[in-house]
mmCIF file of the N, C-alpha and C atoms, coordinates in Angstrom:
data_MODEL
# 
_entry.id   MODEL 
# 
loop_
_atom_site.group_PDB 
_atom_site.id 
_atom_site.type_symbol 
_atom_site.label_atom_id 
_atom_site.label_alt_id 
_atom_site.label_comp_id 
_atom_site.label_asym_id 
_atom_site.label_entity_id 
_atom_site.label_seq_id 
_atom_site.pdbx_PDB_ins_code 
_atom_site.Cartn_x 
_atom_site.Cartn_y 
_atom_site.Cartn_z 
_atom_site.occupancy 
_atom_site.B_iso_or_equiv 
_atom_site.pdbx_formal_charge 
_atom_site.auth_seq_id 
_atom_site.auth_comp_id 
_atom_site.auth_asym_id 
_atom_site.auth_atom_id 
_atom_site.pdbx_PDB_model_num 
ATOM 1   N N  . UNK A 1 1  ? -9.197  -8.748 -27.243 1.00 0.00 ? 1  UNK A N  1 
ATOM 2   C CA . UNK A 1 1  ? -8.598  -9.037 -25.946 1.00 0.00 ? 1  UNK A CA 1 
ATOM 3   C C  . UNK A 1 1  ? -7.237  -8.357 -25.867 1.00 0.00 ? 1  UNK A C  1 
ATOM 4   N N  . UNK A 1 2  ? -7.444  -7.549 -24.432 1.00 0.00 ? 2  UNK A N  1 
ATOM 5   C CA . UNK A 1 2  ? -5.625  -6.744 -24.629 1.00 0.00 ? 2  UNK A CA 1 
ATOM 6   C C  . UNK A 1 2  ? -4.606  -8.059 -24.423 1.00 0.00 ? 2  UNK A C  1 
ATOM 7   N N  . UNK A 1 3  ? -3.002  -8.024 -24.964 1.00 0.00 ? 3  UNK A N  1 
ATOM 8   C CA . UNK A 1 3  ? -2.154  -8.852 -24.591 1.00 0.00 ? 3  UNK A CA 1 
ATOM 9   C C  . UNK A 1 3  ? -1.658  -7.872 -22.944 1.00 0.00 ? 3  UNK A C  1 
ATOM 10  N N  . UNK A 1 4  ? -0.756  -8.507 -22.299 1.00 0.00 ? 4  UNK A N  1 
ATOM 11  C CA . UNK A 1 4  ? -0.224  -8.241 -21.116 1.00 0.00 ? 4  UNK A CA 1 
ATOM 12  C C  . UNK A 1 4  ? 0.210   -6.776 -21.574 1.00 0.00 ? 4  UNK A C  1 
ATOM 13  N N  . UNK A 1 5  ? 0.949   -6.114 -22.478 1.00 0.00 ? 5  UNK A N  1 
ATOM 14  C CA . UNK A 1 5  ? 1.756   -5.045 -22.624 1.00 0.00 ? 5  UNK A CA 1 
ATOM 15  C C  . UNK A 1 5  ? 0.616   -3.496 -22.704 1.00 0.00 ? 5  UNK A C  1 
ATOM 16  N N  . UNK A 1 6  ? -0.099  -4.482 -23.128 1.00 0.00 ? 6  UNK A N  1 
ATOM 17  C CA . UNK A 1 6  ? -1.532  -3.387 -23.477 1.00 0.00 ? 6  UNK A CA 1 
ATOM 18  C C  . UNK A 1 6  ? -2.313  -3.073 -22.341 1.00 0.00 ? 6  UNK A C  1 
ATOM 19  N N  . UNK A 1 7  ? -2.855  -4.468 -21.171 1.00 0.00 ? 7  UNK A N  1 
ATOM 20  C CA . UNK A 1 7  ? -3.271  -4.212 -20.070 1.00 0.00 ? 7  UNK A CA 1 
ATOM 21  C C  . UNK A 1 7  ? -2.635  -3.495 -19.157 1.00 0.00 ? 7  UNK A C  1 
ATOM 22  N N  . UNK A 1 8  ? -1.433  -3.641 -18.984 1.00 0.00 ? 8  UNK A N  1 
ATOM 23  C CA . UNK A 1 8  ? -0.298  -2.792 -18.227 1.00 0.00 ? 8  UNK A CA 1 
ATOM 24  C C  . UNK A 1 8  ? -0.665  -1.453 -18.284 1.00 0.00 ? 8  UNK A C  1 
ATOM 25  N N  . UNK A 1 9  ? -0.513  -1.136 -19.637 1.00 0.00 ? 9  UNK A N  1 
ATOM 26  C CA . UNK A 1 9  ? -0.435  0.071  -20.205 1.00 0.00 ? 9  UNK A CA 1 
ATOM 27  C C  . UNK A 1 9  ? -1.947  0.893  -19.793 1.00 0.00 ? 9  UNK A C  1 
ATOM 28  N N  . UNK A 1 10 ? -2.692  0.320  -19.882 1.00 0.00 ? 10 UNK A N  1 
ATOM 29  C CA . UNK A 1 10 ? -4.490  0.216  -19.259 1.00 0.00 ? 10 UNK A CA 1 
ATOM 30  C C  . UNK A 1 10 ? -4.432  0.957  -18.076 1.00 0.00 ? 10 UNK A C  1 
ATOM 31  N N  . UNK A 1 11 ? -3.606  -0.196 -17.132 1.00 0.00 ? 11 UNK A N  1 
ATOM 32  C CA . UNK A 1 11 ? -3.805  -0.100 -15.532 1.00 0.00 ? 11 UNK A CA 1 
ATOM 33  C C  . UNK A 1 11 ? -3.148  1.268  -14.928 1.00 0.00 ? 11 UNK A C  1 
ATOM 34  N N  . UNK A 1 12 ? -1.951  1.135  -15.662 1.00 0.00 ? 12 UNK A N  1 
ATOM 35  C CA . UNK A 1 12 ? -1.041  2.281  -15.551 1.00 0.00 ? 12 UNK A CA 1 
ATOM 36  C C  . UNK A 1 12 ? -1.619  4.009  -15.776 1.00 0.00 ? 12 UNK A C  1 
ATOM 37  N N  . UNK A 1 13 ? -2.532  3.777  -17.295 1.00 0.00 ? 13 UNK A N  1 
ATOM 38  C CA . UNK A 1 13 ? -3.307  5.251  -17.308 1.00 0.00 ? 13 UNK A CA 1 
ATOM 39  C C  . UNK A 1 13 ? -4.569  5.258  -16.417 1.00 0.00 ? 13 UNK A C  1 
ATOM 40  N N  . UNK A 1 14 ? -4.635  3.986  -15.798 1.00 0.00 ? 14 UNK A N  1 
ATOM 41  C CA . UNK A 1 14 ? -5.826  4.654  -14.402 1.00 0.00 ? 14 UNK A CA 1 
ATOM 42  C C  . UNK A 1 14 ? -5.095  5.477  -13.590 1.00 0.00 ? 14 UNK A C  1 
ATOM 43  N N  . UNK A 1 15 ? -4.398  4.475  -12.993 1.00 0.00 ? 15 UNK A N  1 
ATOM 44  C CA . UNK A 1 15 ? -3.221  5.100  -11.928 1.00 0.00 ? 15 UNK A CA 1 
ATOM 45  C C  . UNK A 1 15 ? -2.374  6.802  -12.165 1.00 0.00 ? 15 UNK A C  1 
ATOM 46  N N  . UNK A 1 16 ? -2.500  7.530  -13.600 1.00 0.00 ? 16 UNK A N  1 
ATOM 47  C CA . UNK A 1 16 ? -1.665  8.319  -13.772 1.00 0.00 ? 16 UNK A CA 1 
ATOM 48  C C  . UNK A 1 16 ? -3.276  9.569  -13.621 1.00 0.00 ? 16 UNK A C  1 
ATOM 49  N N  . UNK A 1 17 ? -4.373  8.812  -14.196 1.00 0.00 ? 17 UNK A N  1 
ATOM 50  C CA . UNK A 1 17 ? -5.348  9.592  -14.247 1.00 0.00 ? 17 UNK A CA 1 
ATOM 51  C C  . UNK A 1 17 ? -6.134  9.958  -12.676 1.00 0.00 ? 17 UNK A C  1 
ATOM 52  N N  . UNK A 1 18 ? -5.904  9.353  -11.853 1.00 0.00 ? 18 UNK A N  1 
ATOM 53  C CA . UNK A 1 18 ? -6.447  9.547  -10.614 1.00 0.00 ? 18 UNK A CA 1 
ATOM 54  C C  . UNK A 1 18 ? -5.659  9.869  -9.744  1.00 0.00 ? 18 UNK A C  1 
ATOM 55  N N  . UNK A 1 19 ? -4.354  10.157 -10.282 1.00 0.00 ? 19 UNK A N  1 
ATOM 56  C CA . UNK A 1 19 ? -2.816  10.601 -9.506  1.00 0.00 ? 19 UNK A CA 1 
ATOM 57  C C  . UNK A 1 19 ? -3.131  11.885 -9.897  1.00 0.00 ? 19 UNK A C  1 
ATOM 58  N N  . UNK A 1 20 ? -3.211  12.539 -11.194 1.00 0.00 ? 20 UNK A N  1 
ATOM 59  C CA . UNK A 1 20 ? -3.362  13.547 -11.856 1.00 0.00 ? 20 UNK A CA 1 
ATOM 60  C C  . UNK A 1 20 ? -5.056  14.363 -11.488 1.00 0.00 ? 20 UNK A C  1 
ATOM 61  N N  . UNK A 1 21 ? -5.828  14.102 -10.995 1.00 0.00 ? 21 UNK A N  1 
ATOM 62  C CA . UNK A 1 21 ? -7.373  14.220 -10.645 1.00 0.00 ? 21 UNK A CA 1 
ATOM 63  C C  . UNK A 1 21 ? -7.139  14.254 -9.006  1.00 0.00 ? 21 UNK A C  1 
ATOM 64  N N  . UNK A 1 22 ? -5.940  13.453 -8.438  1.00 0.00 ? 22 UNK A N  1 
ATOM 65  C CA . UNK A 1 22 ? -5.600  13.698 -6.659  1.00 0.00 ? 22 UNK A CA 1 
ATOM 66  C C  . UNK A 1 22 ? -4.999  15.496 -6.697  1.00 0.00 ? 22 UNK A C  1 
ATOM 67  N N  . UNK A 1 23 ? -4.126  15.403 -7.795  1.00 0.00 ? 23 UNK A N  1 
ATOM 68  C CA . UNK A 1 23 ? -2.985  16.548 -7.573  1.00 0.00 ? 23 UNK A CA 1 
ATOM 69  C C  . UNK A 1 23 ? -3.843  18.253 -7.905  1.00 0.00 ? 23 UNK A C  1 
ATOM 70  N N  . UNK A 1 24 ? -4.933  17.960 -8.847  1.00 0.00 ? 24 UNK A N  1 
ATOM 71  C CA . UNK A 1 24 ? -5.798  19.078 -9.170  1.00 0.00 ? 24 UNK A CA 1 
ATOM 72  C C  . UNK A 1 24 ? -7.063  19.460 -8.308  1.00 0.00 ? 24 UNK A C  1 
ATOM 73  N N  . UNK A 1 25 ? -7.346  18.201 -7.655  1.00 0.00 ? 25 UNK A N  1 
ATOM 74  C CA . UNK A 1 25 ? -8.163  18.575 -6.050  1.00 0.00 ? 25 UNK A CA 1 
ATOM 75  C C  . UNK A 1 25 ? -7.624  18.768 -4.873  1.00 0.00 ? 25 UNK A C  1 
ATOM 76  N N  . UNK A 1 26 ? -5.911  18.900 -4.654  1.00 0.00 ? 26 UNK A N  1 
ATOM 77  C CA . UNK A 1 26 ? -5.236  19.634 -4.361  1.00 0.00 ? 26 UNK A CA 1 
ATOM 78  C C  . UNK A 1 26 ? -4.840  20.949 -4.141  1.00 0.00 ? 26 UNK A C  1 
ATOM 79  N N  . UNK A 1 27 ? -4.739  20.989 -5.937  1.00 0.00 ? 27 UNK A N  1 
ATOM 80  C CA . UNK A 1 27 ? -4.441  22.656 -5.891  1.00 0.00 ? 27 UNK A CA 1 
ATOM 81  C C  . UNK A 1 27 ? -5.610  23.542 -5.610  1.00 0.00 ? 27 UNK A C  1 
ATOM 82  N N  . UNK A 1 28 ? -6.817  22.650 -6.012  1.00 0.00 ? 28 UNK A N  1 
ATOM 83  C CA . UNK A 1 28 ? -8.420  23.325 -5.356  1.00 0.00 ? 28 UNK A CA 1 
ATOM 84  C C  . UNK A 1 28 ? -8.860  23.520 -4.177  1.00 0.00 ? 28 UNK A C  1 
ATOM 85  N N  . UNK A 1 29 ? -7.603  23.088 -2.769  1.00 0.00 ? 29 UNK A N  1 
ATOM 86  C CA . UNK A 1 29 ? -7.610  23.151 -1.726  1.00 0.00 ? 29 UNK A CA 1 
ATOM 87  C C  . UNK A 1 29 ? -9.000  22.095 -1.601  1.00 0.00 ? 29 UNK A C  1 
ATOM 88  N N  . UNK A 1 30 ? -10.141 21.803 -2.488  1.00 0.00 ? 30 UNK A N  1 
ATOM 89  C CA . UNK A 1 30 ? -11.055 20.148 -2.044  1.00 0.00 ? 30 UNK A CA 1 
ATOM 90  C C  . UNK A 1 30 ? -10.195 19.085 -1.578  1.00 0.00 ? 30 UNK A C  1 
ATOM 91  N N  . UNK A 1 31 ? -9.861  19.292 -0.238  1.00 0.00 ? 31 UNK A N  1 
ATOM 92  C CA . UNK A 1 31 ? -8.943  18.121 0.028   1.00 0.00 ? 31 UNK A CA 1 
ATOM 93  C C  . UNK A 1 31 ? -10.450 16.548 0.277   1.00 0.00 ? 31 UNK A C  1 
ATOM 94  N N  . UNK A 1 32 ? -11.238 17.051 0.555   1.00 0.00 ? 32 UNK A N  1 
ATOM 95  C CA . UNK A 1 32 ? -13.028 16.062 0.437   1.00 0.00 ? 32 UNK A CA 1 
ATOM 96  C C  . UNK A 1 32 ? -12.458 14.778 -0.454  1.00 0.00 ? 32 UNK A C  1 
ATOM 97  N N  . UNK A 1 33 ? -12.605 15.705 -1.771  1.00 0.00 ? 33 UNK A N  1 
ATOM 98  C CA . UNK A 1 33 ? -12.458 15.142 -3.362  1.00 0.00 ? 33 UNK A CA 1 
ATOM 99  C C  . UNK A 1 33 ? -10.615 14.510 -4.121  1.00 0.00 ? 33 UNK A C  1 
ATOM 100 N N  . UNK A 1 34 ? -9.838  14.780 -2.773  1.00 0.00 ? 34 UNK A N  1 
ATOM 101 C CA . UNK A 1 34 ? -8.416  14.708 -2.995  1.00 0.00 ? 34 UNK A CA 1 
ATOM 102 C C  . UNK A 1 34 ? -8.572  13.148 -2.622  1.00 0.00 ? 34 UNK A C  1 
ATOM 103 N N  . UNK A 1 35 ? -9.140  12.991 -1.021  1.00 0.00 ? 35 UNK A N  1 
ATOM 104 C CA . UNK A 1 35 ? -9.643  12.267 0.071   1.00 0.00 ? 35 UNK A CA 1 
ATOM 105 C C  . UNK A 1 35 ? -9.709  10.946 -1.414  1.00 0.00 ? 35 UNK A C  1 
ATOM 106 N N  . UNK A 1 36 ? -11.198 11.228 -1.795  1.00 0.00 ? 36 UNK A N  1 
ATOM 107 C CA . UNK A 1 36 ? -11.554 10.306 -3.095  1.00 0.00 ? 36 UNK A CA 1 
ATOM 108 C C  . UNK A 1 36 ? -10.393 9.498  -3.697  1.00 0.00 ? 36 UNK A C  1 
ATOM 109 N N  . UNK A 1 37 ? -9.882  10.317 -4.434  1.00 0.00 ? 37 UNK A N  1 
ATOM 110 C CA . UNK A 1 37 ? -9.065  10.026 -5.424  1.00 0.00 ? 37 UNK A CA 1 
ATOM 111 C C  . UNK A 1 37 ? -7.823  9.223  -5.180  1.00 0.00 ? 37 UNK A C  1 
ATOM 112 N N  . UNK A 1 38 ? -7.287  9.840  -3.720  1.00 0.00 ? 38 UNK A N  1 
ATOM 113 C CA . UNK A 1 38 ? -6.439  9.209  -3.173  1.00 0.00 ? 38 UNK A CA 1 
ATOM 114 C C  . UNK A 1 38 ? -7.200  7.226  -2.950  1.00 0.00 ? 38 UNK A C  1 
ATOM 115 N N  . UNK A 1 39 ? -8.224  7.287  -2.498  1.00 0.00 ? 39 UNK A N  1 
ATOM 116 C CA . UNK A 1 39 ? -8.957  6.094  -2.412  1.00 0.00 ? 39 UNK A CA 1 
ATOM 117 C C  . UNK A 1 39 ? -8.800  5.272  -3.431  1.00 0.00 ? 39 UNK A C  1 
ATOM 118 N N  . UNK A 1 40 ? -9.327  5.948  -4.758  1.00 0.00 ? 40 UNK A N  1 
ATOM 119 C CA . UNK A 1 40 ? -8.964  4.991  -5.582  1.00 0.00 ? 40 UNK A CA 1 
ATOM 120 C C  . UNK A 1 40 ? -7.543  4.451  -6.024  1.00 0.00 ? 40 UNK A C  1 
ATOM 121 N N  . UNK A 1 41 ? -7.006  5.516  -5.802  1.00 0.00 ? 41 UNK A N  1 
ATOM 122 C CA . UNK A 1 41 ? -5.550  4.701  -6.113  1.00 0.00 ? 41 UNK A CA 1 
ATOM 123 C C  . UNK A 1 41 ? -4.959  4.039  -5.722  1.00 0.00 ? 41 UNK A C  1 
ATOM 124 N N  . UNK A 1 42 ? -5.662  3.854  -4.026  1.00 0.00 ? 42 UNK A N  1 
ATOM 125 C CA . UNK A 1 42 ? -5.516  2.835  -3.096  1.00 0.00 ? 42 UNK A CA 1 
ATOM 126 C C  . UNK A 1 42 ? -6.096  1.557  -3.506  1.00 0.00 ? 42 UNK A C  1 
ATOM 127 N N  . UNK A 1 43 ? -7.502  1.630  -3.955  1.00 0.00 ? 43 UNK A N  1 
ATOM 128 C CA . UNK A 1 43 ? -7.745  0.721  -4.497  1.00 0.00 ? 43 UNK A CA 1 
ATOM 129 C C  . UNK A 1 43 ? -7.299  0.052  -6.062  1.00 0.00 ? 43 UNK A C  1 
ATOM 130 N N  . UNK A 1 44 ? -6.397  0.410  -7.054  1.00 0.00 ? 44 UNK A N  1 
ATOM 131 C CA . UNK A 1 44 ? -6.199  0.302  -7.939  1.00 0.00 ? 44 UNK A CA 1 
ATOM 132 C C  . UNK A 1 44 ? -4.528  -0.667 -7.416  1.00 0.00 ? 44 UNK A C  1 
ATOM 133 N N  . UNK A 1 45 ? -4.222  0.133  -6.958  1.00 0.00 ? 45 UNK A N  1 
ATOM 134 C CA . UNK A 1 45 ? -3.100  -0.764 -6.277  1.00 0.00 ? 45 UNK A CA 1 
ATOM 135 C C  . UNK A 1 45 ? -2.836  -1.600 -5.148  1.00 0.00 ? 45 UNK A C  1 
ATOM 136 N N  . UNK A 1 46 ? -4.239  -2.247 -4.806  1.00 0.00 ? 46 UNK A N  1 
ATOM 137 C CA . UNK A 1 46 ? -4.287  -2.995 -4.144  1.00 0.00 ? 46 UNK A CA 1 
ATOM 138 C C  . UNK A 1 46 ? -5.154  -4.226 -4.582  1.00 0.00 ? 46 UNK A C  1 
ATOM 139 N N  . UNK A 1 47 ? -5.304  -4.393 -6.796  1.00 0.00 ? 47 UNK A N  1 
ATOM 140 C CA . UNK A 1 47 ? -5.664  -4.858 -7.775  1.00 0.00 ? 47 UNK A CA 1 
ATOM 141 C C  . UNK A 1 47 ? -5.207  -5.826 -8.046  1.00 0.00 ? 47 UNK A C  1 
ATOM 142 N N  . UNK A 1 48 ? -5.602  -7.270 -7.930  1.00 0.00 ? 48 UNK A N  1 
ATOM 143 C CA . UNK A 1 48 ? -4.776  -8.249 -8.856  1.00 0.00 ? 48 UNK A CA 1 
ATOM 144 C C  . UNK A 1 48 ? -4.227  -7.755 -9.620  1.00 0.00 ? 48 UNK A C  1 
ATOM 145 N N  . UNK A 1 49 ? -4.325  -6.862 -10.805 1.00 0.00 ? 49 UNK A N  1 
ATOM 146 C CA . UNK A 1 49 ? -3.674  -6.264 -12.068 1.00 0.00 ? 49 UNK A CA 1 
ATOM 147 C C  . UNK A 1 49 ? -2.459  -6.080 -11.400 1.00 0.00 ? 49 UNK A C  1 
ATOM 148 N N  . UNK A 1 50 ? -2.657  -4.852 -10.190 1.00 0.00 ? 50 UNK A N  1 
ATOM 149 C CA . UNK A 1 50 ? -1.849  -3.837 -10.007 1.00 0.00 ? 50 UNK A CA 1 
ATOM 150 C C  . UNK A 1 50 ? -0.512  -5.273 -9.080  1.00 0.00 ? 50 UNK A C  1 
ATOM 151 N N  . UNK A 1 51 ? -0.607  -6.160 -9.077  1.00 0.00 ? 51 UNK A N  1 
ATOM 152 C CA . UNK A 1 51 ? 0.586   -6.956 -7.909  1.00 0.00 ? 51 UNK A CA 1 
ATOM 153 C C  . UNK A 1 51 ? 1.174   -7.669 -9.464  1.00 0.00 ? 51 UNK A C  1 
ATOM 154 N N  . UNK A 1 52 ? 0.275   -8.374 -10.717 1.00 0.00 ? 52 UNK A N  1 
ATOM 155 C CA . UNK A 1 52 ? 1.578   -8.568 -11.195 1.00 0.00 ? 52 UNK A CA 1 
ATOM 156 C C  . UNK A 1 52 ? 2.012   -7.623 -12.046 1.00 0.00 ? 52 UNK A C  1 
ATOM 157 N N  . UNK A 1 53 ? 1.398   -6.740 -12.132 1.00 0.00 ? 53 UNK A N  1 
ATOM 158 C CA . UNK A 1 53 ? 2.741   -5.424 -12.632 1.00 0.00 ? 53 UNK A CA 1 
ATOM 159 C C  . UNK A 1 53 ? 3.662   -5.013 -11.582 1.00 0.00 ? 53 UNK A C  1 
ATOM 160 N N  . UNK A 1 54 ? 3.421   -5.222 -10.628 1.00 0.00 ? 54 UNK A N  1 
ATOM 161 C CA . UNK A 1 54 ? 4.645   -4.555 -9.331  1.00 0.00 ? 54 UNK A CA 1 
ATOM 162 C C  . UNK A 1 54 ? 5.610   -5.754 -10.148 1.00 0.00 ? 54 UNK A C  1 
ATOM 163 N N  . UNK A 1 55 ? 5.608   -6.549 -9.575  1.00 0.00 ? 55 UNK A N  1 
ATOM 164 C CA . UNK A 1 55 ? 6.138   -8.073 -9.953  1.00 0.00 ? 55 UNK A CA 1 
ATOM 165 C C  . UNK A 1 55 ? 6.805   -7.905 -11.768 1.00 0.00 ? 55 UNK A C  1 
ATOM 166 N N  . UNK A 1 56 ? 6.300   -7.298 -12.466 1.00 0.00 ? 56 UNK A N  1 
ATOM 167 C CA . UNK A 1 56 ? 7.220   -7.304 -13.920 1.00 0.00 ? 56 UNK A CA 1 
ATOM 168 C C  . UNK A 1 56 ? 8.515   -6.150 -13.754 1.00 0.00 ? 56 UNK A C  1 
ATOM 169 N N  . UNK A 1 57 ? 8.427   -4.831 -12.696 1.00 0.00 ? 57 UNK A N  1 
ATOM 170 C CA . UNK A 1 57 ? 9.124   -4.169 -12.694 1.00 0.00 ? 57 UNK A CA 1 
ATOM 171 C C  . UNK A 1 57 ? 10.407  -4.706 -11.648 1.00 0.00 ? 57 UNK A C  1 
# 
């Protein structure tokens, strides 16, 4: 079972990985597949996880 510092750390490399996967369907001009990615990060931060990590910073 992760402790809190570990889940953070979890939630956080979604968020950097689908930030990073927005910015390279970008430079591919696939704004389609940018569209996506941007989605999820919408949805990742709109995560129980993702409100009490807003809330620790």
């Amino acid at each position: 079972m992760f402790d809190e510092n570990e889940r953070l750390a979890n939630q956080e490399a979604h968020w950097l990985y689908a930030a990073m996967r927005a910015e390279k369907a970008i430079e591919q001009k696939d704004f389609a597949r940018c569209a996506r990615w941007k989605r999820i990060l919408e949805i990742l931060d709109e995560s129980p996880a993702a409100k009490s990590a807003g809330s620790k910073y």
